[in-house]
KOLRO-879957 format. One record per atom (N, C-alpha, C): residue number from 1; atom name; x, z, y. Coordinates in nm, 3 decimals. Layout:
BEGIN
<atom><n>NUM</n><atom>CA</atom><u>X</u><w>Z</w><v>Y</v></atom>
...
***
This chain:
BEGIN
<atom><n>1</n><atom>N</atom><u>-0.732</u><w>-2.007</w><v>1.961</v></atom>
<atom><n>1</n><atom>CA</atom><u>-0.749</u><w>-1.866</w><v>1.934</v></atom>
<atom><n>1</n><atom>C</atom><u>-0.735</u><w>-1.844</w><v>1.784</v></atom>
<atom><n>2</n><atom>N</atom><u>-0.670</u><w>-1.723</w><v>1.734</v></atom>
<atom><n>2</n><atom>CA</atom><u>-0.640</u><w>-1.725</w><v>1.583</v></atom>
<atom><n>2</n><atom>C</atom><u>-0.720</u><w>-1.575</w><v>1.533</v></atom>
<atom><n>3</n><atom>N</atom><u>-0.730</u><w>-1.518</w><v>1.652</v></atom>
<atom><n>3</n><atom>CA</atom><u>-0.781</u><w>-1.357</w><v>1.587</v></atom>
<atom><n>3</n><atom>C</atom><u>-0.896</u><w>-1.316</w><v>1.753</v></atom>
<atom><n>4</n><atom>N</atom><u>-1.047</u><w>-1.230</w><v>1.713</v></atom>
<atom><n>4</n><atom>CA</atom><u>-1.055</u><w>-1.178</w><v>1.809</v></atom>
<atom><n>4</n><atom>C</atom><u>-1.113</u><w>-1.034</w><v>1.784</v></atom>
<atom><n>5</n><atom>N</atom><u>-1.103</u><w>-0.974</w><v>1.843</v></atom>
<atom><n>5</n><atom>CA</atom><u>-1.122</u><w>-0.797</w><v>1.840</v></atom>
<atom><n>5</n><atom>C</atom><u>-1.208</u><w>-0.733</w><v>1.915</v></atom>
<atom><n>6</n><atom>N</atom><u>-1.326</u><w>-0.691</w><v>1.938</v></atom>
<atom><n>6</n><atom>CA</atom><u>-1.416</u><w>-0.632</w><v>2.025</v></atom>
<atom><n>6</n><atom>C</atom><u>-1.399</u><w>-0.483</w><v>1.979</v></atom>
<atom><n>7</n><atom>N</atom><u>-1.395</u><w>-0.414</w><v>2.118</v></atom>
<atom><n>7</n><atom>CA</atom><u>-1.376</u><w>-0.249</w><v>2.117</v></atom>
<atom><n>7</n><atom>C</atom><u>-1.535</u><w>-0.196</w><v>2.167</v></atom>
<atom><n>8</n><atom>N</atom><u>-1.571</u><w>-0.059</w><v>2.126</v></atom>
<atom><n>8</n><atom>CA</atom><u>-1.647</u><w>-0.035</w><v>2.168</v></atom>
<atom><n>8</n><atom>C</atom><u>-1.607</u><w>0.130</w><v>2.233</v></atom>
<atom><n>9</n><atom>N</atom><u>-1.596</u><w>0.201</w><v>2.305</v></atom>
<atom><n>9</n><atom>CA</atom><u>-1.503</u><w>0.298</w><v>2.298</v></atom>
<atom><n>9</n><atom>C</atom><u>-1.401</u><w>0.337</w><v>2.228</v></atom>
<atom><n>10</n><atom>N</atom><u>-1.328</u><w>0.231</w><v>2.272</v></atom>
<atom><n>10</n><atom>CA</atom><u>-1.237</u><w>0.244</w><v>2.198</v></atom>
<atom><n>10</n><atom>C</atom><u>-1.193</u><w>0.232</w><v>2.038</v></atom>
<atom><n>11</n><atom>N</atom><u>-1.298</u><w>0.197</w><v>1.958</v></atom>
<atom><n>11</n><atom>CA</atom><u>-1.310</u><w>0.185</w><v>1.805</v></atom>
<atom><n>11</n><atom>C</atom><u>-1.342</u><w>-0.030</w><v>1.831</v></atom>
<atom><n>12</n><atom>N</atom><u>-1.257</u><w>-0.014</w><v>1.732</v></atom>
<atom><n>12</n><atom>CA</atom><u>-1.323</u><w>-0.200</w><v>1.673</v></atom>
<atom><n>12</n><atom>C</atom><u>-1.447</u><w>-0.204</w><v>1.607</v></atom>
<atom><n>13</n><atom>N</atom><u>-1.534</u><w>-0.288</w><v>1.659</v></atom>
<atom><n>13</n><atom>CA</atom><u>-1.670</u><w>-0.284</w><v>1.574</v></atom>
<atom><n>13</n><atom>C</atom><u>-1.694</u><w>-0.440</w><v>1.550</v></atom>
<atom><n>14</n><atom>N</atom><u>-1.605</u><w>-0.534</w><v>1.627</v></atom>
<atom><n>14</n><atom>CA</atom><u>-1.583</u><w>-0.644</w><v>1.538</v></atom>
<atom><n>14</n><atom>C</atom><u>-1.414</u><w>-0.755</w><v>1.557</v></atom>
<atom><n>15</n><atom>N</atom><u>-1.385</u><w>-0.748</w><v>1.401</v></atom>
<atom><n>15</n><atom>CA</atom><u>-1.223</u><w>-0.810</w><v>1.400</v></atom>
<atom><n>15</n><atom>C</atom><u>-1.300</u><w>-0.967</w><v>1.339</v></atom>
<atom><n>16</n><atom>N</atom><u>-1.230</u><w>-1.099</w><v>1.397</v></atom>
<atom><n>16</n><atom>CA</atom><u>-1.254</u><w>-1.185</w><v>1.384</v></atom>
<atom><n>16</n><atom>C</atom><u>-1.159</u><w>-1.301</w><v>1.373</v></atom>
<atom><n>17</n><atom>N</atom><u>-1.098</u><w>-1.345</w><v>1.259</v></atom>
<atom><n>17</n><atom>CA</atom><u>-1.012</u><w>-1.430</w><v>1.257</v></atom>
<atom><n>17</n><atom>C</atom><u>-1.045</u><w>-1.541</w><v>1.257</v></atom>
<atom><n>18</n><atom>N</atom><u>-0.932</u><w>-1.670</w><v>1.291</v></atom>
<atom><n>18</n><atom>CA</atom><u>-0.960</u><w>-1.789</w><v>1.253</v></atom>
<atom><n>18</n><atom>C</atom><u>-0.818</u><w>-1.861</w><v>1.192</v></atom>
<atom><n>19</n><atom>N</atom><u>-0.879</u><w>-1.920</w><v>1.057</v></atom>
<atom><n>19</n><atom>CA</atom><u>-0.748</u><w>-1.982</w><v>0.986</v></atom>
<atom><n>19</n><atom>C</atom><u>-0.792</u><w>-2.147</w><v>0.924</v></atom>
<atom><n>20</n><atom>N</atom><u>-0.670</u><w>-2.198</w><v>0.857</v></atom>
<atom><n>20</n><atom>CA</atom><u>-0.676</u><w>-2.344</w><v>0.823</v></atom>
<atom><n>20</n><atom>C</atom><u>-0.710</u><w>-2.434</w><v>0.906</v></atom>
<atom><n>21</n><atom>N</atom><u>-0.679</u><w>-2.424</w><v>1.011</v></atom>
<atom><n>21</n><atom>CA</atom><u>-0.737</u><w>-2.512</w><v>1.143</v></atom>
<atom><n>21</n><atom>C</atom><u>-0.719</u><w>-2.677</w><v>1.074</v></atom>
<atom><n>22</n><atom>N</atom><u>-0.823</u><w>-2.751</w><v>1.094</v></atom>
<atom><n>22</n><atom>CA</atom><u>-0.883</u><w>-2.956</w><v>1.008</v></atom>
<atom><n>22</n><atom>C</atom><u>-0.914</u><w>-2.977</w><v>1.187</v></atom>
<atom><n>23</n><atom>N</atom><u>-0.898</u><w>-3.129</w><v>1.163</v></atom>
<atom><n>23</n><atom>CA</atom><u>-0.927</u><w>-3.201</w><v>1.229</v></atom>
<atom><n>23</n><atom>C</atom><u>-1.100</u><w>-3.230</w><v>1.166</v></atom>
<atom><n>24</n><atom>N</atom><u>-1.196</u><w>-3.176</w><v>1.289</v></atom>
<atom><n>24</n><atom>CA</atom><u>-1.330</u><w>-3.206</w><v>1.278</v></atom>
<atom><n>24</n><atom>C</atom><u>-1.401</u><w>-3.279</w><v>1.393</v></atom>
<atom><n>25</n><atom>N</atom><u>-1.408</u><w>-3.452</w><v>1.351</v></atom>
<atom><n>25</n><atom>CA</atom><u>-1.432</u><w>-3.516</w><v>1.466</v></atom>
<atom><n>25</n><atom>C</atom><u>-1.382</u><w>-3.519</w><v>1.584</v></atom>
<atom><n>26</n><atom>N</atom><u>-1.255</u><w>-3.518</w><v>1.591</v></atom>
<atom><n>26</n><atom>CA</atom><u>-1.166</u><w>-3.511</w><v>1.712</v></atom>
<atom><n>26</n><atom>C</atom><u>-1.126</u><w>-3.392</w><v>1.731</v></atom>
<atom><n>27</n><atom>N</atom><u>-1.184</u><w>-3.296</w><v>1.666</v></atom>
<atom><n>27</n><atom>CA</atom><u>-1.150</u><w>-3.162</w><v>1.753</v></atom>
<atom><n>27</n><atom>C</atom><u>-1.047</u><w>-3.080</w><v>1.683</v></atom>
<atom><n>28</n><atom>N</atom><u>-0.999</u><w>-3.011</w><v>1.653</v></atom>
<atom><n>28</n><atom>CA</atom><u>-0.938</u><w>-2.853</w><v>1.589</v></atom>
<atom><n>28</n><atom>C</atom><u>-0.977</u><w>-2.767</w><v>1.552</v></atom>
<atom><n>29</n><atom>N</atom><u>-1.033</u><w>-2.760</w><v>1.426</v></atom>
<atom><n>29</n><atom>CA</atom><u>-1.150</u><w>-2.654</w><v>1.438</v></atom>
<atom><n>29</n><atom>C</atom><u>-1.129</u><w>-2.533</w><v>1.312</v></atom>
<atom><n>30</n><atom>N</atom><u>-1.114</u><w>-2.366</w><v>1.311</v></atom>
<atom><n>30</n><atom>CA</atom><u>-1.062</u><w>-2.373</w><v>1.209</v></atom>
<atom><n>30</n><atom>C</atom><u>-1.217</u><w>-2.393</w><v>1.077</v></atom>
<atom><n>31</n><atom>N</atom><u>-1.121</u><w>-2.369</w><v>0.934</v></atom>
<atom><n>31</n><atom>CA</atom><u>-1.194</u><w>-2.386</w><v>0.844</v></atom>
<atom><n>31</n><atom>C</atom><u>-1.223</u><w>-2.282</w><v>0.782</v></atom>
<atom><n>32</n><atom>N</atom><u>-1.180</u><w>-2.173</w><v>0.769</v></atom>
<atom><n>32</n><atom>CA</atom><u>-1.215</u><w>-2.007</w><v>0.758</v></atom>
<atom><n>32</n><atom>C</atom><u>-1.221</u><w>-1.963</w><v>0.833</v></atom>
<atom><n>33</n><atom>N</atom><u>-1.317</u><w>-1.886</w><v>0.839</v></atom>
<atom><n>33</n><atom>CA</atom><u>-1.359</u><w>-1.729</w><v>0.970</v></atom>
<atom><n>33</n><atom>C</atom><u>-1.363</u><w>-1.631</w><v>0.895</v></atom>
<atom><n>34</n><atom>N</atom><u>-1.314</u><w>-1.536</w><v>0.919</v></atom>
<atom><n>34</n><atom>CA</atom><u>-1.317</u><w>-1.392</w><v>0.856</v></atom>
<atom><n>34</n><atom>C</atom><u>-1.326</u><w>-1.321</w><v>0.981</v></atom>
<atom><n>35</n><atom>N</atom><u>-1.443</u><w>-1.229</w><v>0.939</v></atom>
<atom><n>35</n><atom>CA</atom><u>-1.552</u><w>-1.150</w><v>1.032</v></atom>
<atom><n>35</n><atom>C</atom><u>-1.573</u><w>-1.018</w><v>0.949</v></atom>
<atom><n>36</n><atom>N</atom><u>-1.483</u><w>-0.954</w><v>1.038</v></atom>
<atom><n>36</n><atom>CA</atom><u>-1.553</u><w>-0.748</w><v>0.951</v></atom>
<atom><n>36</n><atom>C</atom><u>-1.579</u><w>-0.727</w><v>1.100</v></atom>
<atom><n>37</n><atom>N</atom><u>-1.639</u><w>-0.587</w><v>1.019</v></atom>
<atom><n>37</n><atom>CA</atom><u>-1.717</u><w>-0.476</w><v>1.133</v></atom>
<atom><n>37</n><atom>C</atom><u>-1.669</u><w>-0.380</w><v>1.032</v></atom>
<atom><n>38</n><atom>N</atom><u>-1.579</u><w>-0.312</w><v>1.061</v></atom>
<atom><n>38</n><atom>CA</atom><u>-1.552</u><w>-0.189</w><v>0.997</v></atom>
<atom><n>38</n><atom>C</atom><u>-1.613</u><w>-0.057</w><v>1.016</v></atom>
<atom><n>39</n><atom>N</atom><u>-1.705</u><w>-0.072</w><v>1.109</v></atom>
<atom><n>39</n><atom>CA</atom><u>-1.824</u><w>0.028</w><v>1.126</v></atom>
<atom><n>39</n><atom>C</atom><u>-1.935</u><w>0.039</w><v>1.045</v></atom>
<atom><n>40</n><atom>N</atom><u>-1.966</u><w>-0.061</w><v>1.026</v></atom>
<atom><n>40</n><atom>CA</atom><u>-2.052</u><w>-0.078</w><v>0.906</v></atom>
<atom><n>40</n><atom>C</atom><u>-2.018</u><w>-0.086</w><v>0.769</v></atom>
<atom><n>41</n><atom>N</atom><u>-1.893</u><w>-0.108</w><v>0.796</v></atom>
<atom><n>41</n><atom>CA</atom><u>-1.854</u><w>-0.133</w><v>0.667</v></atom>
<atom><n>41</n><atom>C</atom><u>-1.853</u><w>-0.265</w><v>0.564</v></atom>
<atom><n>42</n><atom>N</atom><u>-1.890</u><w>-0.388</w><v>0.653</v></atom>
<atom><n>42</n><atom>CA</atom><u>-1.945</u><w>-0.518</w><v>0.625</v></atom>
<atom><n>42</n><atom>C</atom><u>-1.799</u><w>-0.583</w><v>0.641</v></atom>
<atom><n>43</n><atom>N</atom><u>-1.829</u><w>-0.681</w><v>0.562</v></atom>
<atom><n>43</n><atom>CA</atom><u>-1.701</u><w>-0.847</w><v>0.596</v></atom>
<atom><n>43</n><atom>C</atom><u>-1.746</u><w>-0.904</w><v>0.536</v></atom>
<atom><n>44</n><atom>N</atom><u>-1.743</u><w>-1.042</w><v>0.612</v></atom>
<atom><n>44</n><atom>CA</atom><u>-1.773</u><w>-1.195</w><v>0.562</v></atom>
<atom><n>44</n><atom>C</atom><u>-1.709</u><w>-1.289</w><v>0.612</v></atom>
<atom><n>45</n><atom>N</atom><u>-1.727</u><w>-1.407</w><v>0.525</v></atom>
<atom><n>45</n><atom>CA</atom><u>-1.553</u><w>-1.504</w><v>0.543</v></atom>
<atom><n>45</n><atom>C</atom><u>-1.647</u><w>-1.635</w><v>0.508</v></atom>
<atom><n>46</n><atom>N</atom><u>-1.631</u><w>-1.692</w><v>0.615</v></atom>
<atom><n>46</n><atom>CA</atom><u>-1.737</u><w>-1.828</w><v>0.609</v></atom>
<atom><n>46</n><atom>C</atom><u>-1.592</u><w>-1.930</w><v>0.593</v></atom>
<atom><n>47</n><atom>N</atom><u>-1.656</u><w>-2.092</w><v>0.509</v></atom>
<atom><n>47</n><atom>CA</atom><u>-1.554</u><w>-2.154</w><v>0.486</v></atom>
<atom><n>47</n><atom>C</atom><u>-1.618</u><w>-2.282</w><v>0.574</v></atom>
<atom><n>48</n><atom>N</atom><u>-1.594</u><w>-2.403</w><v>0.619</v></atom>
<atom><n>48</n><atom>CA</atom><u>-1.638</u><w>-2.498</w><v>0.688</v></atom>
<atom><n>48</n><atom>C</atom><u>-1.577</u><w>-2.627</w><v>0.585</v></atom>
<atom><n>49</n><atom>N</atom><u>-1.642</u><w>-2.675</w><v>0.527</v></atom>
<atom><n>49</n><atom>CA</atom><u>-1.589</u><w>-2.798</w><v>0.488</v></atom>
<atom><n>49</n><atom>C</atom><u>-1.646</u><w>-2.960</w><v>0.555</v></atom>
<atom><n>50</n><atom>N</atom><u>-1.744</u><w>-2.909</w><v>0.656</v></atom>
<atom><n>50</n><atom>CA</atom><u>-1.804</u><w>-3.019</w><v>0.744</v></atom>
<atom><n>50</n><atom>C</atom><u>-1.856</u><w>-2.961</w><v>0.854</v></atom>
<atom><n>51</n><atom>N</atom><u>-1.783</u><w>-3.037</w><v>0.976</v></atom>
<atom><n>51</n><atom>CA</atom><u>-1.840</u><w>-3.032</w><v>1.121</v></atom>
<atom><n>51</n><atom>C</atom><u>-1.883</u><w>-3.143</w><v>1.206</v></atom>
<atom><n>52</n><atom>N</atom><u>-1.975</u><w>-3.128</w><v>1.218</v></atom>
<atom><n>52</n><atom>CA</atom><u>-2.039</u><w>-3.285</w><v>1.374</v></atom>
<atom><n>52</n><atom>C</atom><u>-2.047</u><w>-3.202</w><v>1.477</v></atom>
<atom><n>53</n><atom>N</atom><u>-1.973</u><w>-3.236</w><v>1.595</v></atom>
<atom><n>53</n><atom>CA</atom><u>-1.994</u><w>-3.234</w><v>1.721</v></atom>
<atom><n>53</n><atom>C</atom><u>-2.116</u><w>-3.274</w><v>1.810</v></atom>
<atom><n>54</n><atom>N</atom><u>-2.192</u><w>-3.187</w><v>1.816</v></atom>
<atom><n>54</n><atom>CA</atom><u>-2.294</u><w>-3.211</w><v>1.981</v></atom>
<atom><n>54</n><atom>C</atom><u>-2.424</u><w>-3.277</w><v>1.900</v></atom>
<atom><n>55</n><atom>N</atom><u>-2.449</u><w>-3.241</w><v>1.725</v></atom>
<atom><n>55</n><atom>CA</atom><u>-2.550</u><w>-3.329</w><v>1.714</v></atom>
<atom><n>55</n><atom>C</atom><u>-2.676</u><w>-3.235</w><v>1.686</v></atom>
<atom><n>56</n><atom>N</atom><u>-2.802</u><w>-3.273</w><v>1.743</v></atom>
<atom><n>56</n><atom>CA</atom><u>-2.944</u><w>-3.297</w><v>1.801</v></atom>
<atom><n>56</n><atom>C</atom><u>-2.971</u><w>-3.163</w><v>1.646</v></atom>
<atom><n>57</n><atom>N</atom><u>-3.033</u><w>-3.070</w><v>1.716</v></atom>
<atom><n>57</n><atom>CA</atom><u>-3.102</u><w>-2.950</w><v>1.624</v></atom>
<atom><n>57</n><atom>C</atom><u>-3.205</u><w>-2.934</w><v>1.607</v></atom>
<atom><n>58</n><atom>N</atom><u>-3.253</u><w>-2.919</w><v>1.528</v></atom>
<atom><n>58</n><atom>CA</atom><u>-3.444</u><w>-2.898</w><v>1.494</v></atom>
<atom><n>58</n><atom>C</atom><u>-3.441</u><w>-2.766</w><v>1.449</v></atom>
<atom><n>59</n><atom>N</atom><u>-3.554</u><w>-2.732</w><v>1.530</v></atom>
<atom><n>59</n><atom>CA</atom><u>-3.625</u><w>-2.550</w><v>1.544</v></atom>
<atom><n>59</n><atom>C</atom><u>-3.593</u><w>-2.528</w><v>1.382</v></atom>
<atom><n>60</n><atom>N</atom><u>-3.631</u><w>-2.585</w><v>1.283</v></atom>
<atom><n>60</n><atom>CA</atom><u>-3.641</u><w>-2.554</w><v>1.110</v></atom>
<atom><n>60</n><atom>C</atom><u>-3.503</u><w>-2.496</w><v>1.088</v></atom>
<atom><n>61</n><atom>N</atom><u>-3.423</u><w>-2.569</w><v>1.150</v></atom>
<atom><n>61</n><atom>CA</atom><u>-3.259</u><w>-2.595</w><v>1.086</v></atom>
<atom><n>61</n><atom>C</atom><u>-3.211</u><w>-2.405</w><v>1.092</v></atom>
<atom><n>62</n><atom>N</atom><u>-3.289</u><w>-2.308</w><v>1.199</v></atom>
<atom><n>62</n><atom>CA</atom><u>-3.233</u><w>-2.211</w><v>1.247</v></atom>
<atom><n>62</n><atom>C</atom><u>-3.318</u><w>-2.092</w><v>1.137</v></atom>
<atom><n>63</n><atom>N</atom><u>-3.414</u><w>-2.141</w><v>1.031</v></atom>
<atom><n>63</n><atom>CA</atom><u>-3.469</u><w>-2.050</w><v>0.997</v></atom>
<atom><n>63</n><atom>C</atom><u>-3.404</u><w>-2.093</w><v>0.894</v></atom>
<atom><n>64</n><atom>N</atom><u>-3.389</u><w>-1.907</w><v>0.818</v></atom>
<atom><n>64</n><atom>CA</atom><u>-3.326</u><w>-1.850</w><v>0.729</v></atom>
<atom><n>64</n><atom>C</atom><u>-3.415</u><w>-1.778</w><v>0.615</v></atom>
<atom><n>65</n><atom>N</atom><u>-3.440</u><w>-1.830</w><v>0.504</v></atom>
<atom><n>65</n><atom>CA</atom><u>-3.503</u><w>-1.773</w><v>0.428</v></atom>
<atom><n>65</n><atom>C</atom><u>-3.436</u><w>-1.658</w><v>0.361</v></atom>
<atom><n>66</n><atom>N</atom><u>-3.491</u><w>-1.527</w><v>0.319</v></atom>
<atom><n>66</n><atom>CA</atom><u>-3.425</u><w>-1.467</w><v>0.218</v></atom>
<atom><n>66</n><atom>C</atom><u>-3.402</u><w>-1.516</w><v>0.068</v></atom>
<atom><n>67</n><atom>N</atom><u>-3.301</u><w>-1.484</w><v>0.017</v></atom>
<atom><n>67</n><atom>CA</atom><u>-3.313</u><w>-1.571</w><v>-0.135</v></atom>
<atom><n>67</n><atom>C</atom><u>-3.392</u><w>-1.449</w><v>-0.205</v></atom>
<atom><n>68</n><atom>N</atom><u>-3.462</u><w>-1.502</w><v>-0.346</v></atom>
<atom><n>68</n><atom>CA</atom><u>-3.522</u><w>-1.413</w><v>-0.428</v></atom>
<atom><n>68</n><atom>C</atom><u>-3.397</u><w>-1.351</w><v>-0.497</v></atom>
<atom><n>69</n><atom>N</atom><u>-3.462</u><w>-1.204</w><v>-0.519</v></atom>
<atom><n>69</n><atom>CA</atom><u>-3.386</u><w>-1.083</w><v>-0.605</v></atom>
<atom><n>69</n><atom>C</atom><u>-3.278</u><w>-1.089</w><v>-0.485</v></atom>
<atom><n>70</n><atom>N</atom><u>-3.227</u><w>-1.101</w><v>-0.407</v></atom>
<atom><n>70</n><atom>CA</atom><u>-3.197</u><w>-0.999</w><v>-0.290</v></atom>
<atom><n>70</n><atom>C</atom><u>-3.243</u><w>-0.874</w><v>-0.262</v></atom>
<atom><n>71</n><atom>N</atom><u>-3.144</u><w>-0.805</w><v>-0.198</v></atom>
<atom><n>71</n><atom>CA</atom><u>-3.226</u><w>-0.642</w><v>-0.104</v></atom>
<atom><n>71</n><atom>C</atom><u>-3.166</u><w>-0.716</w><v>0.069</v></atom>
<atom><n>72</n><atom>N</atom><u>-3.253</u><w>-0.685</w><v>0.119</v></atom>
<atom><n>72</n><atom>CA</atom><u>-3.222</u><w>-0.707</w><v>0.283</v></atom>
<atom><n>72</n><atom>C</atom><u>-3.193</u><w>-0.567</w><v>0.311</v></atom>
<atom><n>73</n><atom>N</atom><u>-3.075</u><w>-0.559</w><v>0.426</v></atom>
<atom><n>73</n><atom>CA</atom><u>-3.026</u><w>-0.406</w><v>0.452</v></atom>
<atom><n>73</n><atom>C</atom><u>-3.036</u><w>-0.412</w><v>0.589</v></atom>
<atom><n>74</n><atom>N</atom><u>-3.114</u><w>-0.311</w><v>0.652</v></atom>
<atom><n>74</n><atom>CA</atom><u>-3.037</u><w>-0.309</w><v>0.808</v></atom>
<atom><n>74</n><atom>C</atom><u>-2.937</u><w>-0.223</w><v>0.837</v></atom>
<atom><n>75</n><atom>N</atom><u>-2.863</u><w>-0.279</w><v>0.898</v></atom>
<atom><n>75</n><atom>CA</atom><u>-2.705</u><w>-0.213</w><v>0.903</v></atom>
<atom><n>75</n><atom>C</atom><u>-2.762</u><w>-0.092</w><v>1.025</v></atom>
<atom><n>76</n><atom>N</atom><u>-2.856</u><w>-0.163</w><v>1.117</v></atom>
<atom><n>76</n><atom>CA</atom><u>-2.897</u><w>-0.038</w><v>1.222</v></atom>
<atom><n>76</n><atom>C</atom><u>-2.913</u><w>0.101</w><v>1.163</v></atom>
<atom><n>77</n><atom>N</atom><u>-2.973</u><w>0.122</w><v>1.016</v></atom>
<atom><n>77</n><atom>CA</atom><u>-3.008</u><w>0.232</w><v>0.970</v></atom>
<atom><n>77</n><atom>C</atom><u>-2.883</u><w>0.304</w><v>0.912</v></atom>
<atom><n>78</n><atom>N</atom><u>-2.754</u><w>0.228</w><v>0.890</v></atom>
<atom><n>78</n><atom>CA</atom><u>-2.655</u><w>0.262</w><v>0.853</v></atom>
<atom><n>78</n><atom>C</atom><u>-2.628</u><w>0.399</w><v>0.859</v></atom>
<atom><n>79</n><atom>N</atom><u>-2.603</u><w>0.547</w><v>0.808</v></atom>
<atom><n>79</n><atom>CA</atom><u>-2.552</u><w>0.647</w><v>0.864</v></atom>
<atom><n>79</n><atom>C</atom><u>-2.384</u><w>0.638</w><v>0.927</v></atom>
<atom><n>80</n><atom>N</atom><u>-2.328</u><w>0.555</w><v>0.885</v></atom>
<atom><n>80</n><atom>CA</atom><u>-2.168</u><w>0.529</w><v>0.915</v></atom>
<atom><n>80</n><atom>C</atom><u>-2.161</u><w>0.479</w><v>1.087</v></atom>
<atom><n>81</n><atom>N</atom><u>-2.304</u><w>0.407</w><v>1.068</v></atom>
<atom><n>81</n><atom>CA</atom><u>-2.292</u><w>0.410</w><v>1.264</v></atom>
<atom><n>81</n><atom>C</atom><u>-2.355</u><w>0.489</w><v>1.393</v></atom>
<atom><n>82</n><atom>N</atom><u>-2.235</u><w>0.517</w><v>1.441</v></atom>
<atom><n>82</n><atom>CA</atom><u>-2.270</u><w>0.561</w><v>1.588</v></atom>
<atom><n>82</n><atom>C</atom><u>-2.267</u><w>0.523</w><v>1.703</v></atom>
***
């Protein structure tokens, strides 16, 4: 898969690419994702420079701290969405 597109009546509320496809542990995997929501008005472009396949997760690994001097936004409050 190189691109994916979710509609919501008819409007895109998320475009999702995938590029630089590496060999990661046997697999194909790409190495950029580029992810907008043009509803919100958001995009982000994750890069992968390391992947393991199928390995063992700890509850910690999934929590996300905020960094200091950040603002946290909820996009829910967004006026741009309907």
């Amino acid at each position: 898969m190189a691109r994916q597109k979710l509609y919501d009546e008819g409007r895109t509320v998320s475009d999702i690419s995938y590029h630089e496809f590496k060999d990661f542990d046997g697999g194909d995997y790409p190495s950029v994702i580029d992810f907008a929501r043009p509803q919100e008005d958001y995009s982000l472009r994750i890069r992968i420079s390391k992947a393991v396949l199928n390995e063992t997760l700890r509850d910690e690994q999934f929590a996300l701290e905020q960094p200091e001097g950040t603002e946290q936004v909820d996009l829910t409050q967004n006026p741009k969405v309907k």
